[in-house]
Steps between C-alpha positions, in 0.01 A plus 500: 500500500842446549752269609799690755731381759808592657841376386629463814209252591546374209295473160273167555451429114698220343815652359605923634332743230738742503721367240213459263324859612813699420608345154582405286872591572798549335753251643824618527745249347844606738830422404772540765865399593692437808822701562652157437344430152220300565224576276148507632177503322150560661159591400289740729143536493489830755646729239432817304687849307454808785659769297590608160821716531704411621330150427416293841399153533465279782363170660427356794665172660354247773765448710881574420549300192774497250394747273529800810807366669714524177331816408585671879821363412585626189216771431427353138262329328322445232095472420430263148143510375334182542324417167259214377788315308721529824186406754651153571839621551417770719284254703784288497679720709284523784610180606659483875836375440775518731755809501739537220298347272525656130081550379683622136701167483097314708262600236729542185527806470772762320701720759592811338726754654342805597668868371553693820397242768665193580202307430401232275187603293249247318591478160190335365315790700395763195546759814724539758536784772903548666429644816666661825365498807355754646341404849425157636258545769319232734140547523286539853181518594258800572619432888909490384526143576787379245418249215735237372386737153752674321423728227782635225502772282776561256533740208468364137921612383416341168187353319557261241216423239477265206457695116198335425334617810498888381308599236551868367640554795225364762541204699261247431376352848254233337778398266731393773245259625576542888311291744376638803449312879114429611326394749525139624765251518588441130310803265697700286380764197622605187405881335368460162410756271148407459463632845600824479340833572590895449430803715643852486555649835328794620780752496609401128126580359580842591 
């Protein structure tokens, strides 16, 4: 047996699956700035890497928020990594506030300058991704009716990554201690070590 439905008819259980059946996700922590200055500073749950050169990473916004309109502005942004340490912050930051309202200056956080975008980055983030845009796109459905969706991808300029994170050379994901979205109103998940499992590929046992 099995429980199905149809989205559009909606789900019938007590809180909509999906966000628990395709998780945990990385949540992309987006920095952003108007063409007038104001500094912006968002965390998306709808968010993932699509390529690895040039490097391509996007998310996906409900509605035409902040984060999008200063980044179809300017074409900049930049993606922090979320972390345990930095899991109140970041929630922080999801807070509706009204426009112009600086998250950095909200949640106490550090605003550091990006290199080559005119973004502030996370300083207490031990990664941080500059980025420019590459195509904002609003999402339809399978019968083109348009959503209020929008989905941007922008290329990774320049990564940033704390010392202690690399070691002989090879990032340390577990050492970083991201969290990831789940399911529900409120779950969250941290990567651990303990947890972790290796498999070669196919093609490299050749």
């Amino acid at each position: 047996m099995s429980y199905s439905y149809q989205p559009r008819l909606g789900h019938g259980l007590p809180h909509d699956p999906l966000n628990a059946i395709i998780g945990p996700r990385p949540i992309g922590w987006i920095s952003s700035q108007s063409a007038q200055g104001e500094r912006n500073l968002a965390p998306y749950s709808f968010f993932n890497c699509f390529n690895y050169q040039p490097p391509i990473i996007g998310f996906s916004s409900q509605g035409w928020k902040d984060s999008v309109a200063n980044i179809a502005e300017t074409g900049e942004f930049v993606w922090n990594l979320a972390t345990r340490e930095l899991a109140v912050a970041m929630n922080e930051s999801s807070a509706t506030v009204p426009h112009g309202v600086d998250e950095f200056a909200l949640t106490g956080l550090t605003a550091l300058p990006g290199t080559q975008v005119n973004v502030s980055m996370v300083a207490e983030s031990p990664v941080n991704f500059e980025c420019k845009l590459t195509q904002l796109i609003q999402l339809q459905t399978a019968n083109g009716e348009k959503l209020d969706q929008w989905l941007v991808l922008g290329e990774a300029v320049v990564i940033h990554i704390a010392d202690d994170l690399l070691e002989n050379g090879i990032y340390q994901t577990a050492k970083a201690h991201p969290i990831l979205r789940a399911g529900g109103p409120s779950a969250y998940y941290a990567i651990s070590d303990d947890l972790r499992f290796d498999m070669t590929r196919p093609d490299a046992r050749k």
